[in-house]
C-alpha positions as CSV (number, residue, x, y, z in Angstrom):
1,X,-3.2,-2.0,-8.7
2,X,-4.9,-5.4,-7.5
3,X,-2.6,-8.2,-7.7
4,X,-3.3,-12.0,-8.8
5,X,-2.9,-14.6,-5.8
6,X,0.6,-15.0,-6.4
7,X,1.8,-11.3,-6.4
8,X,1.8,-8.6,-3.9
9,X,2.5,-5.1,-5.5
10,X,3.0,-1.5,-4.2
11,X,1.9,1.2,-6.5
12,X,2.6,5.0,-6.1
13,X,-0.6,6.3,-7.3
14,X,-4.1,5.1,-8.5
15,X,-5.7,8.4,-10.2
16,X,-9.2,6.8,-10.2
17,X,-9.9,8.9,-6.8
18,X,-12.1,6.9,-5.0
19,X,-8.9,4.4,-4.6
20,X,-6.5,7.0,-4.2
21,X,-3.9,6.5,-1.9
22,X,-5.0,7.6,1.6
23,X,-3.4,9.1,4.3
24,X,-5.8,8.0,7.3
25,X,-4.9,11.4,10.0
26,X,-5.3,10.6,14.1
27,X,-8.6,11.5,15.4
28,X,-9.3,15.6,16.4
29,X,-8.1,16.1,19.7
30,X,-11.8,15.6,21.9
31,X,-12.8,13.4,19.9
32,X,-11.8,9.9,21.7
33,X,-14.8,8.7,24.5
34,X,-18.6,7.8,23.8
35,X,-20.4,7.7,20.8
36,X,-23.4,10.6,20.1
37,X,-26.3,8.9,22.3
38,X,-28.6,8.9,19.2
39,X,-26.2,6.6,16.9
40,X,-28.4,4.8,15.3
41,X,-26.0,2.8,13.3
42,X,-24.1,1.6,15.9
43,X,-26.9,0.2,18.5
44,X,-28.9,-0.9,15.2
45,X,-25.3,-2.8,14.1
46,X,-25.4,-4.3,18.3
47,X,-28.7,-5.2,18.1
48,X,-29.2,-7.3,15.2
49,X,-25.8,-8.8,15.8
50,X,-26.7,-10.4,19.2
51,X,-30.6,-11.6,17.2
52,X,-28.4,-13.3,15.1
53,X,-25.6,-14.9,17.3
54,X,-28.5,-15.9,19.7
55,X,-30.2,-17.8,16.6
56,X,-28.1,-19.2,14.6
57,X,-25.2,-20.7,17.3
58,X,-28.1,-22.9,18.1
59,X,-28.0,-24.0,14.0
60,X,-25.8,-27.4,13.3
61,X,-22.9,-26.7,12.4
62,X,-23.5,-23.5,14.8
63,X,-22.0,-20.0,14.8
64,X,-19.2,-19.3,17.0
65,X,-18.2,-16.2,15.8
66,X,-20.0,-13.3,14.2
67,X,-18.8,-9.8,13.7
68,X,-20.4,-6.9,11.3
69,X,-18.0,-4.4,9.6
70,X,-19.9,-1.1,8.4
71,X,-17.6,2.0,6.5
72,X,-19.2,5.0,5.9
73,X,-17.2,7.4,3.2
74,X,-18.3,10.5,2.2
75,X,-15.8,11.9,-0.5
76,X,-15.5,14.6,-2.8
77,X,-13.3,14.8,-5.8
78,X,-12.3,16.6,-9.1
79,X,-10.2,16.0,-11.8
80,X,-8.6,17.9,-14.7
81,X,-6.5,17.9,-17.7
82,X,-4.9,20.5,-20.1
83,X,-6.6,23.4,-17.0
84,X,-9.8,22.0,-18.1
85,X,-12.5,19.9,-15.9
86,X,-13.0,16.1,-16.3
87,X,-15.0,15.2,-13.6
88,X,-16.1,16.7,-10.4
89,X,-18.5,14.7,-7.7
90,X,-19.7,14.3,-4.3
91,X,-20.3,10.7,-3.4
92,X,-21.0,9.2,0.3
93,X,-21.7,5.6,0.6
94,X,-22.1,3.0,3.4
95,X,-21.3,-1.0,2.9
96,X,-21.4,-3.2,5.6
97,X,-19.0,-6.6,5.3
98,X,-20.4,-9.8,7.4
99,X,-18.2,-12.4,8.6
100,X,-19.3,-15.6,10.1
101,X,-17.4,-18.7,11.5
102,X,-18.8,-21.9,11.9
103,X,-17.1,-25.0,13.6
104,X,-14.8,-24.1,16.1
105,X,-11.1,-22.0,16.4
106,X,-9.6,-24.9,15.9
107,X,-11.0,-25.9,12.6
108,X,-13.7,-24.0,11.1
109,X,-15.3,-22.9,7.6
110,X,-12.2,-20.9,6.9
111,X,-9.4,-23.4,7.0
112,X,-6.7,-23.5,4.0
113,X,-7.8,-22.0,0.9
114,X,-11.5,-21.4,2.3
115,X,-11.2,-17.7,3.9
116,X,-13.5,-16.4,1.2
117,X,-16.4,-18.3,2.5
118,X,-16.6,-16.5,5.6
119,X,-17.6,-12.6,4.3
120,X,-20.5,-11.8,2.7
121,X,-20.9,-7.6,1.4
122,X,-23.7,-5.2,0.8
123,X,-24.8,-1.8,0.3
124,X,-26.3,-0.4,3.6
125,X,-28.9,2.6,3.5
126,X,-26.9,5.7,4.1
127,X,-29.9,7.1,6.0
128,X,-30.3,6.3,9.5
129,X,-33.2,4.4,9.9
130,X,-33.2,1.2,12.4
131,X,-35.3,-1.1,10.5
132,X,-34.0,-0.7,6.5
133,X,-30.5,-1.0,8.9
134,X,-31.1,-4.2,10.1
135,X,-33.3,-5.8,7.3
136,X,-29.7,-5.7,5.4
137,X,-27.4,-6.9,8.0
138,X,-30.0,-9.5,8.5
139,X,-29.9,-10.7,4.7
140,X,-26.3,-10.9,4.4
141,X,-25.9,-12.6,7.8
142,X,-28.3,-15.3,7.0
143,X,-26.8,-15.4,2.9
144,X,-23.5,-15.7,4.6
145,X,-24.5,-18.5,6.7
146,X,-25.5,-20.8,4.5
147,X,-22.2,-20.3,2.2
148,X,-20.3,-21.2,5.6
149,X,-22.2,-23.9,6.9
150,X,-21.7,-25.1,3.1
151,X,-18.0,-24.8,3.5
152,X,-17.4,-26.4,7.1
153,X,-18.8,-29.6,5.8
154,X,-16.4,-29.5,3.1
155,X,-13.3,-29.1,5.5
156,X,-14.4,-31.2,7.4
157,X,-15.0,-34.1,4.8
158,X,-11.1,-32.7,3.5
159,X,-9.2,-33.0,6.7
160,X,-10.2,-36.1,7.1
161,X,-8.7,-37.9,4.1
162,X,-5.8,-35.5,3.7
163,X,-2.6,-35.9,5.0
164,X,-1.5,-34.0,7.7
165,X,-0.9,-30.4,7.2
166,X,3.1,-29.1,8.4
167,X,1.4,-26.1,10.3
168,X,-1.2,-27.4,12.9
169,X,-2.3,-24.2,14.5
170,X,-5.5,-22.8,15.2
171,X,-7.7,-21.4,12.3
172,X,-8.9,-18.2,14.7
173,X,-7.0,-16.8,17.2
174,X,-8.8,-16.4,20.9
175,X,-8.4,-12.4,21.7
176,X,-9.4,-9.8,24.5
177,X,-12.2,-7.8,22.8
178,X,-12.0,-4.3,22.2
179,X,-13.7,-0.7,23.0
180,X,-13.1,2.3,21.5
181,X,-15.9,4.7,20.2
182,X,-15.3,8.1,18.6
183,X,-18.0,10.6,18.0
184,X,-19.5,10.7,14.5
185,X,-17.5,12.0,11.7
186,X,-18.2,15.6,10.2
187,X,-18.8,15.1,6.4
188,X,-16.3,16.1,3.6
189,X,-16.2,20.2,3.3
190,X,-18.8,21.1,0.5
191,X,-16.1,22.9,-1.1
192,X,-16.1,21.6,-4.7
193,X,-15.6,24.9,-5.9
194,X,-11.7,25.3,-4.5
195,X,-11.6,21.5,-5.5
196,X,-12.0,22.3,-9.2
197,X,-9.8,25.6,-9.3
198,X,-7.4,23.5,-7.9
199,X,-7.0,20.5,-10.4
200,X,-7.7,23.4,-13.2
201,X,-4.5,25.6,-12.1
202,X,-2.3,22.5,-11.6
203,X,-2.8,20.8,-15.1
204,X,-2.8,23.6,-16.9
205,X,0.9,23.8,-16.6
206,X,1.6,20.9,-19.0
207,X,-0.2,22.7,-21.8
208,X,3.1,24.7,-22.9
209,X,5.0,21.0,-23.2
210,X,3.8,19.4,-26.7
211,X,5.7,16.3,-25.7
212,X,3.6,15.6,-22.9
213,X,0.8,13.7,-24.3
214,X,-1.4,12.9,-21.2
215,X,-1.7,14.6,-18.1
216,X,-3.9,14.6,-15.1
217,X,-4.5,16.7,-11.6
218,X,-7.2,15.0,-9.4
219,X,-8.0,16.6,-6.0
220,X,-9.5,14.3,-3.0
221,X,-11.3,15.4,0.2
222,X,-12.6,12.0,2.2
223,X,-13.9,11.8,5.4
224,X,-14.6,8.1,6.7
225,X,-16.3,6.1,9.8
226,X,-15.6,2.9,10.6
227,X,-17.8,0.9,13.3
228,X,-16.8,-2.7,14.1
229,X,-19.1,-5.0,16.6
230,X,-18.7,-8.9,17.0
231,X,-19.9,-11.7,19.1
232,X,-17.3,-11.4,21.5
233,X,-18.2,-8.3,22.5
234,X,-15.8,-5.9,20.6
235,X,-17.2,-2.3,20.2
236,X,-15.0,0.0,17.7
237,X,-15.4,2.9,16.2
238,X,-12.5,5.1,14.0
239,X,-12.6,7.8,11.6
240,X,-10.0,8.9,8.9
241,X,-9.5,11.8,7.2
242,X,-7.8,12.7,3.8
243,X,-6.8,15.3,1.7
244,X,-4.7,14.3,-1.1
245,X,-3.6,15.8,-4.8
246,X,-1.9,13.9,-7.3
247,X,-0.4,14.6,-10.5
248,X,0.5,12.3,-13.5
249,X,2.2,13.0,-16.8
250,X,3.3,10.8,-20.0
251,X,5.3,10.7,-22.8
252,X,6.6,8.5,-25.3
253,X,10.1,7.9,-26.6
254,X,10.9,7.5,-30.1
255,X,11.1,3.7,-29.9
256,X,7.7,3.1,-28.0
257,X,8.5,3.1,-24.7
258,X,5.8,5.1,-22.9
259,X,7.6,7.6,-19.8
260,X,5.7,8.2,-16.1
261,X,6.2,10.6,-13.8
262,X,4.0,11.3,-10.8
263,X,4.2,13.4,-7.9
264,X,1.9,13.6,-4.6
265,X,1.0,16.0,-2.3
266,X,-1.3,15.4,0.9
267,X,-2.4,16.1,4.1
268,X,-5.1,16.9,6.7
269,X,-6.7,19.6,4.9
270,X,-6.7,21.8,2.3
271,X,-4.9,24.7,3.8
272,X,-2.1,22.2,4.8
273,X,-0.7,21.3,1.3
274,X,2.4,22.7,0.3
275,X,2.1,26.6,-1.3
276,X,0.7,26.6,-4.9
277,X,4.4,27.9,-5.8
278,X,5.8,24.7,-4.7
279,X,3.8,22.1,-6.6
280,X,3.6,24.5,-10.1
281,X,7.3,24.1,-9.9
282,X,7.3,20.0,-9.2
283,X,5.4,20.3,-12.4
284,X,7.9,22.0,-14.3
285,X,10.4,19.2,-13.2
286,X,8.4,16.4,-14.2
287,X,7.7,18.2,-17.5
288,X,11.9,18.7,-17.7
289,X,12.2,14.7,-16.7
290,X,10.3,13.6,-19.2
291,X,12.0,15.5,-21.9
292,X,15.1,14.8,-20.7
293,X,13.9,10.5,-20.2
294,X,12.8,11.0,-24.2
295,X,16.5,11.8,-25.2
296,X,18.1,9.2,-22.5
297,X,19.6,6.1,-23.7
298,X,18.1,2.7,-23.0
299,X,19.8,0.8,-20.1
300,X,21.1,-2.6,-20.6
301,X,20.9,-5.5,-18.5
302,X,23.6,-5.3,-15.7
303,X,24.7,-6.6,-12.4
304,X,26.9,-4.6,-10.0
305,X,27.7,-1.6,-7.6
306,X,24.5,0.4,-6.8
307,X,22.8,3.0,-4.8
308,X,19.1,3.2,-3.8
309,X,17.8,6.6,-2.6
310,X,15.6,6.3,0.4
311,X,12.5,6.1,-1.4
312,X,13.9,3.7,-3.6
313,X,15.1,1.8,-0.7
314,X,12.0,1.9,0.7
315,X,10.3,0.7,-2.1
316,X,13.0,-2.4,-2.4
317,X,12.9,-2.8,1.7
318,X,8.7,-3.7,1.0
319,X,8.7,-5.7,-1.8
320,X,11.5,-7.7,-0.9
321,X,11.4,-7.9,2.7
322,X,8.0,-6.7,4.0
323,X,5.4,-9.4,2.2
324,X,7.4,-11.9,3.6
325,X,7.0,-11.1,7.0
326,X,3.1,-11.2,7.0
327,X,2.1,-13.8,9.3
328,X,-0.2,-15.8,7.0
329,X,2.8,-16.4,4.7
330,X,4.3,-18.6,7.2
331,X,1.2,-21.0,6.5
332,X,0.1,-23.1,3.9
333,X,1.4,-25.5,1.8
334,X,1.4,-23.3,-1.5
335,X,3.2,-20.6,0.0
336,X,7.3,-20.1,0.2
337,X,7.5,-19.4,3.6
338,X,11.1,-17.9,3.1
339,X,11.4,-17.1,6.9
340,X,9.0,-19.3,8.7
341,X,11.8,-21.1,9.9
342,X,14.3,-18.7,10.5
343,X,12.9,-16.6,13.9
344,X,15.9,-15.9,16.0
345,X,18.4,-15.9,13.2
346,X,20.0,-14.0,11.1
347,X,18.3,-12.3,8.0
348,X,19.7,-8.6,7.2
349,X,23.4,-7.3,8.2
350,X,23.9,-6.7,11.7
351,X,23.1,-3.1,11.3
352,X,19.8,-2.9,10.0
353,X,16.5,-3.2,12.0
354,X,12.8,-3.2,10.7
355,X,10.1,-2.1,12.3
356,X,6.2,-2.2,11.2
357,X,4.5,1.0,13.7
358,X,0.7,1.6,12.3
359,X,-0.1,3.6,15.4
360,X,2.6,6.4,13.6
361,X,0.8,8.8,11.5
362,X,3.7,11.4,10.5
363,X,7.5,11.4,10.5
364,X,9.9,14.7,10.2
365,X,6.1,16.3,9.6
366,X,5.6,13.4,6.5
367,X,2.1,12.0,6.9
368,X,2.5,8.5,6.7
369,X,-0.7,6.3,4.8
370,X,-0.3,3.1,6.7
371,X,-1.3,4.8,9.9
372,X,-4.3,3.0,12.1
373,X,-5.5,2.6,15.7
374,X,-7.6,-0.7,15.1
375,X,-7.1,-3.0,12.6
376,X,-9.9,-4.5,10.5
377,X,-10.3,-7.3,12.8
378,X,-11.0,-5.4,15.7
379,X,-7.6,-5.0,17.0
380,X,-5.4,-2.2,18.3
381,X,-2.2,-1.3,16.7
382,X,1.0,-2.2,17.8
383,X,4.8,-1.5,16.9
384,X,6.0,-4.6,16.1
385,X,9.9,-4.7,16.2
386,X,10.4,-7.4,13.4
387,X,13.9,-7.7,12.7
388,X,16.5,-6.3,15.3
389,X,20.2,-5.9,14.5
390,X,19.4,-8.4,11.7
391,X,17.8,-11.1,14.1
392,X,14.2,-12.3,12.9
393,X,11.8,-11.8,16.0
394,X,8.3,-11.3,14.7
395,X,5.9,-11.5,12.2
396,X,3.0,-9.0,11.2
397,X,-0.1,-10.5,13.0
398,X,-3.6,-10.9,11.8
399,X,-6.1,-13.7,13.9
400,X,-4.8,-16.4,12.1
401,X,-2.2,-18.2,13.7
402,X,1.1,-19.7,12.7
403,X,3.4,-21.6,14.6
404,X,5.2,-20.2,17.9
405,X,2.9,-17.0,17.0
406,X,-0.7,-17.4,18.5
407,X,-2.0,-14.0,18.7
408,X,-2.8,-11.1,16.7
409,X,-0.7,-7.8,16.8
410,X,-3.4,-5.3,14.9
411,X,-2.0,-6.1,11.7
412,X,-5.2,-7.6,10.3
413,X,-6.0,-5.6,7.2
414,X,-8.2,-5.4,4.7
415,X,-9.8,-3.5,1.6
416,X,-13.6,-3.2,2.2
417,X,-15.9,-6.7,1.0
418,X,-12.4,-8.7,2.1
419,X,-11.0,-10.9,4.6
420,X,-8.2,-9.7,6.3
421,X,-5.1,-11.1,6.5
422,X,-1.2,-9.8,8.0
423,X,-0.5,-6.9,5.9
424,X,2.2,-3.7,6.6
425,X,1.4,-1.0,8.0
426,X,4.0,1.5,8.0
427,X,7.3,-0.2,7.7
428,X,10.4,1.2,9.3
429,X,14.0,0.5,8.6
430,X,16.8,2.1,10.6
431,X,20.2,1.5,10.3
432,X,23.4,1.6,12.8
433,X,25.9,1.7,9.8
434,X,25.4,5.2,8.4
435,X,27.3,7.8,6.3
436,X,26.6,11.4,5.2
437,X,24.1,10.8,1.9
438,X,26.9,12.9,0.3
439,X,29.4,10.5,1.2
440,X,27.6,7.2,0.0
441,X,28.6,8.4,-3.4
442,X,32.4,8.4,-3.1
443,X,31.6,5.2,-1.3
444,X,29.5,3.8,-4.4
445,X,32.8,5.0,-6.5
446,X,35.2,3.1,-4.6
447,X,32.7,-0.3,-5.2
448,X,32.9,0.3,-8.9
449,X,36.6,1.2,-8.9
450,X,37.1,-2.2,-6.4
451,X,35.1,-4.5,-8.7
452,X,36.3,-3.1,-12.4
453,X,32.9,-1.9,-13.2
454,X,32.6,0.5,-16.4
455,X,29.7,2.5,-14.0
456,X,27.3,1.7,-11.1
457,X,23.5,2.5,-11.0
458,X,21.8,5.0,-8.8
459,X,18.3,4.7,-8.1
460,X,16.3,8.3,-7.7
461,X,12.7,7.9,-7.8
462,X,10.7,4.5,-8.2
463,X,7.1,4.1,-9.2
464,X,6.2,1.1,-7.3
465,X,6.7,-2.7,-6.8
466,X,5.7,-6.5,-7.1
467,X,7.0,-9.5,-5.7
468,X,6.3,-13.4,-5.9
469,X,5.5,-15.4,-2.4
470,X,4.1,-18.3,-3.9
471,X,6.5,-21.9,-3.9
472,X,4.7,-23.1,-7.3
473,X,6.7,-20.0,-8.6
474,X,10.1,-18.2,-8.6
475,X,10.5,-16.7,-5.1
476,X,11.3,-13.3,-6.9
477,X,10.7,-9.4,-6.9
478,X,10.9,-6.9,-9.4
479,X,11.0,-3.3,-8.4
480,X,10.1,-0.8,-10.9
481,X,11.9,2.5,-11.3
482,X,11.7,6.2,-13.0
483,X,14.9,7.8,-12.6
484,X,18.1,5.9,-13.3
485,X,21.8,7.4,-13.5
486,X,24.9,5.7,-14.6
487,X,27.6,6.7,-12.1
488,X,31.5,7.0,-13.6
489,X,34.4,6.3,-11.1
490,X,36.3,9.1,-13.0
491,X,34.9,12.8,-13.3
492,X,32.3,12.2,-16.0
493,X,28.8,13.9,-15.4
494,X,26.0,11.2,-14.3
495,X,24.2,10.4,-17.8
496,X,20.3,9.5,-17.5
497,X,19.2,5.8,-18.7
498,X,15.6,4.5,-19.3
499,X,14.0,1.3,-19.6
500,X,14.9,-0.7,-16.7
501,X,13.7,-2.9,-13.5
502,X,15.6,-4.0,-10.2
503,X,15.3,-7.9,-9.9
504,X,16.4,-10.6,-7.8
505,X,16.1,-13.3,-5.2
506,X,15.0,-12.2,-1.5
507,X,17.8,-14.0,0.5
508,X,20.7,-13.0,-2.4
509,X,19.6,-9.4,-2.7
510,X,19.9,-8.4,1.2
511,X,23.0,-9.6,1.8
512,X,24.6,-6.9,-0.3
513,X,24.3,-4.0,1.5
514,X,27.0,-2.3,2.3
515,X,25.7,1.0,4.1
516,X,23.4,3.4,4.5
517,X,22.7,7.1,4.7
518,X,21.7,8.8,7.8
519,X,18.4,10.6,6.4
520,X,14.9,8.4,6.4
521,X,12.8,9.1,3.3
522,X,9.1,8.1,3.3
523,X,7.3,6.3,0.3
524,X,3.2,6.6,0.5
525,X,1.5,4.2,-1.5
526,X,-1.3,1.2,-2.4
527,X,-0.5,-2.1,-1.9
528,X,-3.0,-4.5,-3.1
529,X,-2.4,-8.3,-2.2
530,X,-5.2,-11.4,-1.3
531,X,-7.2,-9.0,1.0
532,X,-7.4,-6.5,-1.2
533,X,-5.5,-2.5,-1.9
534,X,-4.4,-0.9,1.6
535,X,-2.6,2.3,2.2
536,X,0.7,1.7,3.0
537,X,4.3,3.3,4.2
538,X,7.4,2.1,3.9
539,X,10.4,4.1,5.2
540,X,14.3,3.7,4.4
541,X,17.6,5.7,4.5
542,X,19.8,5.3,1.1
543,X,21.6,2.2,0.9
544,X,24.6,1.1,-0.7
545,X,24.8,-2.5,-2.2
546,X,27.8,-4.3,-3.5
547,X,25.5,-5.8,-6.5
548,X,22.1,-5.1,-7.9
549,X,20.5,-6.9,-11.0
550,X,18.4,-5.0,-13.7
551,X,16.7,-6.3,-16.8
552,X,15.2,-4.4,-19.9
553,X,11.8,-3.5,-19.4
554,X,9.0,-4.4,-21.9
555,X,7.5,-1.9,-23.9
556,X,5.2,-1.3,-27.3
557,X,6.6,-0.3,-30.4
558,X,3.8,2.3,-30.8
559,X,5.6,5.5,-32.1
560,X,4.3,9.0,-30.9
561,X,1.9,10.8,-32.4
562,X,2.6,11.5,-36.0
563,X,1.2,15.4,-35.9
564,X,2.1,18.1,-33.3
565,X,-0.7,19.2,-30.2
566,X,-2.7,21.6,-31.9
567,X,-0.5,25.0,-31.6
568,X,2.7,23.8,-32.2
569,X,2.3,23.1,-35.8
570,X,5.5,25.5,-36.3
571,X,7.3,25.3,-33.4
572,X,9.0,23.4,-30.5
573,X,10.5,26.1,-28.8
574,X,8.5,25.5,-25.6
575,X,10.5,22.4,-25.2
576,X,13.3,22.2,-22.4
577,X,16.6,21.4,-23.4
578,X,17.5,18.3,-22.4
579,X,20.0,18.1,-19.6
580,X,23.4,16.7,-20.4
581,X,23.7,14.8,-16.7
582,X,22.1,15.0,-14.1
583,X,22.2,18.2,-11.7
């Protein structure tokens, strides 16, 4: 989901498939070196590029800076519902994103809240021929132009009368260019056919539920390109591959309060998702948690003892953590900037570490979304240890600079029409404190016992994610999960609870953990933020905290339907029983 200027969010799944959540795979093996001779896209992308640097540098106020941005996708996709066919389609597309900088690094066009007045986006033809190529690019770079030229005057005019700014640092950051060309991509498979028996065989297992009132399978092949030239002479071309199912089912309690569960499956290909047996029967178990999350209790509002699982964790480690280690929140007078001034101190317990590694695609045989080798700027992926033994060291990169940090480390991202800006990549958080995951339980026991509780929470499975990095606002998260259990200090089975979100304060909530498990768990998803929805990772063992803070979650009145799916006019005995605790 795409966020408002003040909120960053993570979401677990997005069925519209064409901005599915994707898992970018490394390159065939053979496929790093030249480019095919004959790419026509590419030279015709070099060509008009240098026309147009040669031309308009010359201009007052003059280029200094030009770079063209072209993705080619070629995607097929079908969906289903009930073991019937919604939609099935074959689409390949190529846009092309121009970018032009006027002025100088030091101040140009894109200074304060003016980065949108350096891109300009179009449609380019999908066929390869040089002169329809370059009639585009030439369009949008001249467009572009004019809408920056427009906007350096006006910073210009600004910085004059405004008072000084507390961050001084360059607007663009002055960088080795790059080279790196892989061959042309092969398109999607053709294979609608296995596409659409797929989705078909995988919804039709809700049909035997009546309480389950929407349900959807969609299926995803996409094969991408993307080619990246600028005036400094960087020459890049990546592809990415996807194959990617997800699932989605809903209910409705009897007070109005509408129930989610989602699972996803993905990988490079077809033949490498999990066996048909496997994902039937995660479709019997979200069937079973829904019935079971009709029947649960509601959750009230309470403050104590908890346990996240890792993908809860993870989840918590993005939202609260991760956003506020991108490097252009450090900048700016409307942003918090809750660690800009806190590099070589302390931030987490001594025994957690975070790490942001893009150029990792899969862990313990997990593909992992937020993989990359070049950024959208035209920069190569790096590990970037961030936090070690809970000492701030870095922040995640883009080309704008911040204070004490001058250069980019290839986290510039971006969704497609956007400029980039610091974003995750695949976050990483290891710990030096851990415990058997069987053991943080009888350690989540003793917490309640220790402060009088009546029960902790545990956190199973989450959905997704916002948080709030804005100073005009509360600097606050709220992380949104699906499975909740009240935990008794005594022998009493875990009971199930709905209806509630994890909230807090960044600095308050990571000071209370206590420990953590000693198996990773990885959490794929969208984040959307100022430059748009990129695929993320974030990846966490189970931690144990001395306090978490949940509040009731909104939700309509709107009761279920008032007649039966039509076929279970006289019966209900498909249903599940509903599970006294949890297993």
């Amino acid at each position: 989901m795409k966020s408002s200027r003040h909120a960053v969010r993570l979401a677990v799944v997005l069925i519209c498939a064409f901005s599915s959540n994707p898992t970018v795979a490394a390159p065939e093996a053979g496929q790093k070196g030249a480019t095919q001779k004959d790419d026509i896209l590419l030279s015709s992308m070099q060509t008009e590029l240098q026309r147009a640097q040669g031309q308009l540098s010359k201009q007052d106020p003059g280029l200094y800076f030009l770079s063209y941005s072209v993705h080619e996708d070629d995607s097929l996709v079908a969906v289903a519902s009930q073991g019937a066919l919604l939609t099935s389609a074959h689409d390949s597309r190529r846009t092309a994103d121009v970018v032009v900088r006027v002025g100088a690094p030091g101040l140009d066009n894109t200074h304060l809240g003016n980065r949108v007045s350096a891109i300009d986006s179009g449609a380019l033809p999908r066929e390869d021929d040089r002169d329809a190529i370059a009639r585009v690019l030439w369009q949008l770079t001249y467009q572009e132009y004019r809408k920056a030229a427009s906007a350096y005057l006006n910073v210009k005019t600004s910085s004059e009368v405004q008072a000084k700014e507390e961050d001084t640092s360059p607007d663009f950051s002055i960088e080795k260019p790059s080279t790196h060309l892989e061959s042309a991509h092969a398109a999607a498979s053709p294979d609608q056919a296995a596409l659409e028996k797929l989705v078909r065989e995988y919804s039709e297992g809700f049909r035997k539920y009546p309480y389950v009132y929407t349900s959807v399978a969609s299926a995803t092949i996409e094969r991408g390109r993307q080619l990246y030239v600028s005036s400094e002479g960087s020459r890049v071309v990546t592809s990415s591959r996807l194959t990617r199912v997800a699932i989605e089912a809903q209910t409705r309690a009897d007070d109005g309060m509408d129930l989610i569960r989602v699972e996803t499956f993905q990988a490079g290909s077809l033949d490498q998702l999990p066996p048909a047996t496997e994902i039937a029967a995660r479709v019997e178990k979200m069937a079973t948690d829904l019935k079971a999350l009709r029947d649960a209790p509601v959750a009230e509002p309470y403050d104590g003892p908890a346990l996240l699982s890792g993908r809860a964790s993870a989840v918590f480690f993005h939202e609260v953590l991760g956003h506020r280690l991108e490097g252009h929140r450090q900048r700016g007078e409307d942003e918090g900037q809750t660690f800009t001034k806190k590099v070589n101190q302390p931030v987490l317990p001594d025994f957690l570490s975070v790490a942001d590694d893009p150029t990792q695609s899969v862990l313990d045989g997990v593909p992992l979304s937020g993989f990359y080798e070049y950024d959208d700027e035209g920069m190569p992926a790096q590990r970037v240890e961030v936090i070690q033994n809970g000492i701030l060291k870095n922040f995640l990169m883009s080309r704008m600079p911040i204070k004490g940090f001058a250069n980019s480390n290839g986290h510039g991202r971006a969704q497609a029409g956007l400029m980039p800006t610091g974003r995750q990549g695949n976050l990483i958080v290891s710990s030096s404190k851990t415990v058997k995951d069987s053991d943080l339980r009888q350690l989540l026991k003793d917490e309640i016992k220790k402060e009088s509780k009546p029960y902790g929470l545990y956190f199973e499975d989450i959905q997704g994610g916002f948080t709030l990095t804005q100073r005009t606002l509360p600097q606050a998260f709220e992380v949104l999960p699906i499975l909740v259990w009240r935990v008794y200090a005594d022998d009493r089975p875990d009971e199930l609870v709905r209806g509630v979100n994890i909230v807090g304060t960044p600095l308050a909530a990571m000071e209370r953990i206590l420990a953590t498990g000693n198996h990773p768990e990885v959490f794929n998803g969208i984040c959307g933020a100022e430059s748009g929805n990129v695929a993320v990772s974030a990846v966490a063992p189970a931690m144990l905290f001395s306090e978490i803070e949940v509040q009731k979650q909104a939700h309509s009145l709107n009761r279920p339907p008032i007649l039966p799916p039509p076929g279970f006019e006289k019966s209900d005995a498909a249903q599940p029983s509903n599970a006294g605790g949890r297993p």
